[in-house]
C-alpha atoms as one frame of an Amber mdcrd trajectory, in Angstrom:
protein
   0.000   0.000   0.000   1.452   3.357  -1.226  -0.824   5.624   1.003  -4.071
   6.000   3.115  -6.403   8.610   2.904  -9.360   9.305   5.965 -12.178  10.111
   4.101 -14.508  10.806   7.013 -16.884   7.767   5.982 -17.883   5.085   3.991
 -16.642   5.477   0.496 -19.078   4.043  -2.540 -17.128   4.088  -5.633 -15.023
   6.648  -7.564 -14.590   8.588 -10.866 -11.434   9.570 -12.382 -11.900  13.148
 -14.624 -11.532  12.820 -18.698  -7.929  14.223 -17.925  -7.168  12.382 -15.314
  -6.318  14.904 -13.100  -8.689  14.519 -10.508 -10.574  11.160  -8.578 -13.911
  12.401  -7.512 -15.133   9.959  -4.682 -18.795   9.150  -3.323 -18.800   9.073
   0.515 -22.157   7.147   1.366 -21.215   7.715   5.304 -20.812  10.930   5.415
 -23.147  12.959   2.673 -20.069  13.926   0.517 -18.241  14.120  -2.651 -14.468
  14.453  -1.736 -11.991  15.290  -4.347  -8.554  13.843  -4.685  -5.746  15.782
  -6.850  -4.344  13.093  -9.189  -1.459  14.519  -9.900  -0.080  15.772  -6.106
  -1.882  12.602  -4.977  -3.416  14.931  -1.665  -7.033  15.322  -1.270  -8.135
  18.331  -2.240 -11.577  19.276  -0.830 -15.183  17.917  -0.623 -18.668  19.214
  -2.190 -21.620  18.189  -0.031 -24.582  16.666  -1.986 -27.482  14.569  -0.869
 -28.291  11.637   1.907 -26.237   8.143   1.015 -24.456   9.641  -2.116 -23.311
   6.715  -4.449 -22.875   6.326  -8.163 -21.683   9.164 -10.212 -21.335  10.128
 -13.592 -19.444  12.660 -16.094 -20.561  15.069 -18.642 -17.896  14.162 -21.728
 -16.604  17.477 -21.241 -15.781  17.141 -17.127 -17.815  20.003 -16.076 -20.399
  18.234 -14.530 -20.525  15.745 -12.478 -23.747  13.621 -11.379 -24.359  12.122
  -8.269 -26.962   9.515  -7.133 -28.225  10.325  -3.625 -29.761   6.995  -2.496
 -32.307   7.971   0.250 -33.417  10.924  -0.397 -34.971  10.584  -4.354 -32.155
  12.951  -5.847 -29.636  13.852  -7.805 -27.299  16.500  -7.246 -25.866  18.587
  -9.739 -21.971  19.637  -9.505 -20.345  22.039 -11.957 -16.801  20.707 -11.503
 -14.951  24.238 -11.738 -17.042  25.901  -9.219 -17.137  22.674  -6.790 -20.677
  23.489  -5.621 -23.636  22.232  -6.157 -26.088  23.713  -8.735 -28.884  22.139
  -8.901 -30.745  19.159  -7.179 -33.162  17.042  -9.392 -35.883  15.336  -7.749
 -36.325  11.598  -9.091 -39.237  10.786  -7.585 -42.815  10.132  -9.319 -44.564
  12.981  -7.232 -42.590  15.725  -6.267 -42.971  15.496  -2.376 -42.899  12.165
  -1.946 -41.401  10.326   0.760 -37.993   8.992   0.800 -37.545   5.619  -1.246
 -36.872   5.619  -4.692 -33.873   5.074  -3.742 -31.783   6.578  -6.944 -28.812
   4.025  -7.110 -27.200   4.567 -10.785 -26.674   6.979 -12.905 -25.841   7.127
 -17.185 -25.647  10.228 -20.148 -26.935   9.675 -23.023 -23.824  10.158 -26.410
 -24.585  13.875 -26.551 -24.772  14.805 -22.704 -28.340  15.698 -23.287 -30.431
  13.075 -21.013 -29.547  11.639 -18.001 -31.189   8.342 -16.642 -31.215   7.769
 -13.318 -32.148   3.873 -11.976 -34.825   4.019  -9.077 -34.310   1.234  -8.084
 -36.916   0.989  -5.252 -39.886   2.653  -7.606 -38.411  -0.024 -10.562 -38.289
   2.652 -13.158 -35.511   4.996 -14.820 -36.333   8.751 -14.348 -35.384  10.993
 -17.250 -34.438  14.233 -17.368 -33.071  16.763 -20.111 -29.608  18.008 -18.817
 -28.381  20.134 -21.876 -28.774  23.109 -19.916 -27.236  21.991 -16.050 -28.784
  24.013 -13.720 -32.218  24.497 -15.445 -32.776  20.887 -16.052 -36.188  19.353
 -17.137 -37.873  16.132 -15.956 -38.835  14.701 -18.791 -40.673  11.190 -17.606
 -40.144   7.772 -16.624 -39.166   4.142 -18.532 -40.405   1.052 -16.679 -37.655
  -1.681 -15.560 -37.440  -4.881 -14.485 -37.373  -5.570 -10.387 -34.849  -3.430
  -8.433 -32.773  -1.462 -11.482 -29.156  -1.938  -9.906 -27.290  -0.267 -12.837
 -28.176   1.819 -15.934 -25.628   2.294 -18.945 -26.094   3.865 -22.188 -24.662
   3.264 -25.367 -25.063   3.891 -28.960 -28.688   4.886 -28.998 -29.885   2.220
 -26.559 -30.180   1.652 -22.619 -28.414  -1.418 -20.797 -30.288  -1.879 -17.124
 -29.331  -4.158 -15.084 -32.130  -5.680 -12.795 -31.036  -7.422  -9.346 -34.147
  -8.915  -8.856 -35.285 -10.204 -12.257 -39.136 -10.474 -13.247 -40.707 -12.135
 -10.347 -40.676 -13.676  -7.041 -40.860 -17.998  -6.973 -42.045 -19.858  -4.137
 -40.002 -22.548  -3.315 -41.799 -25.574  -2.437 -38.424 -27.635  -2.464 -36.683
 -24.963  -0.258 -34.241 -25.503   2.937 -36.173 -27.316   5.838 -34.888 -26.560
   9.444 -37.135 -29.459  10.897 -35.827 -32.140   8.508 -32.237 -33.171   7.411
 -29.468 -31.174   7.077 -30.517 -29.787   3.558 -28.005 -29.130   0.266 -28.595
 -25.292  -0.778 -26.377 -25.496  -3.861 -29.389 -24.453  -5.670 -28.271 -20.518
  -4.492 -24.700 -21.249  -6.369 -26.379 -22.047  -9.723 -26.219 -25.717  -9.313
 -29.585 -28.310 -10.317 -30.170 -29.732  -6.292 -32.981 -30.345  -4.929 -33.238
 -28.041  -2.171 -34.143 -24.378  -3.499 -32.472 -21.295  -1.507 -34.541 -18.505
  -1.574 -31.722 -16.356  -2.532 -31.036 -18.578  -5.092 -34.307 -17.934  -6.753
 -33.706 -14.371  -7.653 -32.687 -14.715 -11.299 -31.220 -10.938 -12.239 -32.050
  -9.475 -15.897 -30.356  -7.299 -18.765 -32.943  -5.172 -19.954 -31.883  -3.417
 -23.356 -33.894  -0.653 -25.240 -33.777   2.074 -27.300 -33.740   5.526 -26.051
 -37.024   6.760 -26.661 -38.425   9.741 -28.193 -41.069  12.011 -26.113 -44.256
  10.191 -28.032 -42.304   6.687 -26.584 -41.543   7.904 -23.290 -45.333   9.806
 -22.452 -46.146   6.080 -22.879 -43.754   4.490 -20.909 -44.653   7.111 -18.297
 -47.829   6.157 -18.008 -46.770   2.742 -17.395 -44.819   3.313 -14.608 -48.243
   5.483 -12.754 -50.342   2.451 -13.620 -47.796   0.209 -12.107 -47.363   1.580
  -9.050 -49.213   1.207  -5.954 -48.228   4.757  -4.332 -50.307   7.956  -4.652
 -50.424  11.369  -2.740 -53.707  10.252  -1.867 -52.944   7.153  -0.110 -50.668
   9.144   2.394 -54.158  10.097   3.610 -57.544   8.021   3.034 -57.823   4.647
   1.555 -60.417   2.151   0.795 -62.661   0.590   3.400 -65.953  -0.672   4.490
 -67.958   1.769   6.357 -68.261   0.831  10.059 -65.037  -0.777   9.722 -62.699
   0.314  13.376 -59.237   1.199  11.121 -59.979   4.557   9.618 -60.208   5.328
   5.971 -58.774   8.850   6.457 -55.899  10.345   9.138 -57.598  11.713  11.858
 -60.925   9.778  11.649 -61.710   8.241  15.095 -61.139   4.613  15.818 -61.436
   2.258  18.668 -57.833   0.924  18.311 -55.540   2.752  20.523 -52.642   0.342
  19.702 -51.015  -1.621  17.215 -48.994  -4.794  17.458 -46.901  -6.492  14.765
 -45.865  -9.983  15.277 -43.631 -10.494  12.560 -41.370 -13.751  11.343 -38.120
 -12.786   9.609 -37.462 -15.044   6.527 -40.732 -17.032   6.549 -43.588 -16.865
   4.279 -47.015 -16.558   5.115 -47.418 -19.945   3.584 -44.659 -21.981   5.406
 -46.355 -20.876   8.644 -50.045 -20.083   8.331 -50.851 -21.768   4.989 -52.443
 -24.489   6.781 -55.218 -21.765   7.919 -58.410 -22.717   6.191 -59.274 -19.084
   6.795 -56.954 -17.045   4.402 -55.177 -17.488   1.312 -52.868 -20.363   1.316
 -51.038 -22.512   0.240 -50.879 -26.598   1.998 -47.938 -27.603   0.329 -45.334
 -24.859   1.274 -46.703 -25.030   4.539 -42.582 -25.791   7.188 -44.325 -25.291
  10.448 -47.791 -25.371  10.868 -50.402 -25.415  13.886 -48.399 -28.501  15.455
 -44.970 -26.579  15.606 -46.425 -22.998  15.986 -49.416 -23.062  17.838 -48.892
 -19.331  19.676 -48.488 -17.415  15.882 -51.828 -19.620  14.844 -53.560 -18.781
  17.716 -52.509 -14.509  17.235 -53.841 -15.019  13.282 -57.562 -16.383  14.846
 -57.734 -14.170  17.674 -57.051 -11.022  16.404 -55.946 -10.676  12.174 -54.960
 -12.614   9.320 -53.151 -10.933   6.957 -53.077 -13.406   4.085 -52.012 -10.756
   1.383 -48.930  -8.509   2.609 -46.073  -8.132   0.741 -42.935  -6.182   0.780
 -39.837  -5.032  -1.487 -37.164  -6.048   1.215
């Protein structure tokens, strides 16, 4: 090791300038961008930006850099020679919504003019015209597979990377803690019996065109029908009238407090699927009544929440 640098916290990756003068570095710990001199090999200052900074990208020129803030939906915008910050973009699909898009990669397109940004947590790029920094334009959104890890764009077309594939997979032949020792080679790539639900994930390479405004006002509208968030649902949601869990913040109920009993790394199926009163399935069910009689017993008593998922 030549030398050792304290950055002041985590560091996420790095990005040498088209001259190769300077190393610009993402620090995810501490809400920075520090720059390192290339050529007196001393850091040489730091540009705050946004919460969890990580991926960053160049303008072909090396006046502006891009950086992915991860939780806080943004982008900021650095004009290299000034070492400020010019501009934040918001990559979010309503403009004050709540953290977790969770904007994760970043790519130009040939002439500097649109940058694509990978939500990964709202599966969508955002899009925004960049040709003039500072009074950039958000232009729309292109659906993506699940959990965009990495966008890259070259020659007229779009390369995303998607961690999480198409779909989720049950996995009726997965590892049982109450039998044998099991054989998760499955999660390696290998044909065995047993499947690891890690191993089930099967990432994607997603390649498109860059689209035109007609193309993307279409894939826009995709990406609103796909997902499940509005402004409104911050606020009221859909009920039955009488029912004691308001349909609107501030209605009255009779709860006064909530409990959630929740099993890390279990499906609702390998628990309660033998519950003839939700939606279940027999077949995945690892440890039923016989083995779990207390979380059975919390499910009858009080709820059964056969349909709840999450993005973990």
């Amino acid at each position: 090791m030549l030398a050792r640098y304290p950055l002041g916290g985590e560091a996420y990756t790095c990005l040498l300038s088209p001259d190769r003068s300077r190393l610009y570095i993402s620090c995810w710990g501490c809400n920075q961008v520090v720059l390192f001199d290339a050529v007196t090999q001393q850091l040489d200052g730091q540009v705050p930006v946004g919460d969890n900074p990580n991926d960053l990208c160049l303008s072909r020129n090396g006046e502006w850099l891009f950086v992915a803030n991860a939780n806080d939906n943004t982008v900021s915008v650095i004009n290299t020679r000034l070492r400020k910050v010019v501009e934040t973009l918001n990559t979010a699909l309503f403009p004050d919504a709540p953290s977790g898009s969770t904007a994760n990669s970043l790519a130009l397109s040939g002439d500097d003019r649109s940058l694509y940004v990978a939500n990964a947590d709202n599966n969508c790029l955002a899009v925004f015209d960049v040709e003039e920094p500072g009074t950039s334009i958000s232009r729309g959104f292109i659906p993506t597979g699940w959990y965009p890890t990495c966008v890259r764009a070259a020659g007229g077309k779009l390369y995303i990377a998607n961690g999480k594939g198409l779909s989720s997979l049950a996995n009726p032949r997965g590892p049982n803690p109450a039998g044998k020792r099991a054989d998760v080679g499955y999660q390696q790539g290998s044909r065995q019996k047993e499947q690891y639900i890690g191993g089930l994930f099967r990432g994607v390479l997603s390649i498109l065109a860059e689209p035109d405004d007609a193309l993307l006002g279409v894939y826009s509208r995709a990406v609103y029908t796909n997902t499940p968030y509005t402004k409104n649902s911050e606020t009221s949601s859909e009920g039955e009238a009488g029912n004691p869990i308001p349909m609107r913040v501030g209605d009255p109920s009779p709860i006064r407090y909530v409990f959630y009993v929740i099993k890390e790394n279990r499906t609702y199926d390998q628990i309660l699927g033998d519950l003839p009163e939700g939606n279940g399935d027999t077949t995945l069910v690892l440890f039923g009544e016989r083995i779990t009689p207390n979380h059975h017993a919390l499910a009858r008593e009080f709820v059964l929440l056969d349909n709840f998922y999450v993005n973990g």
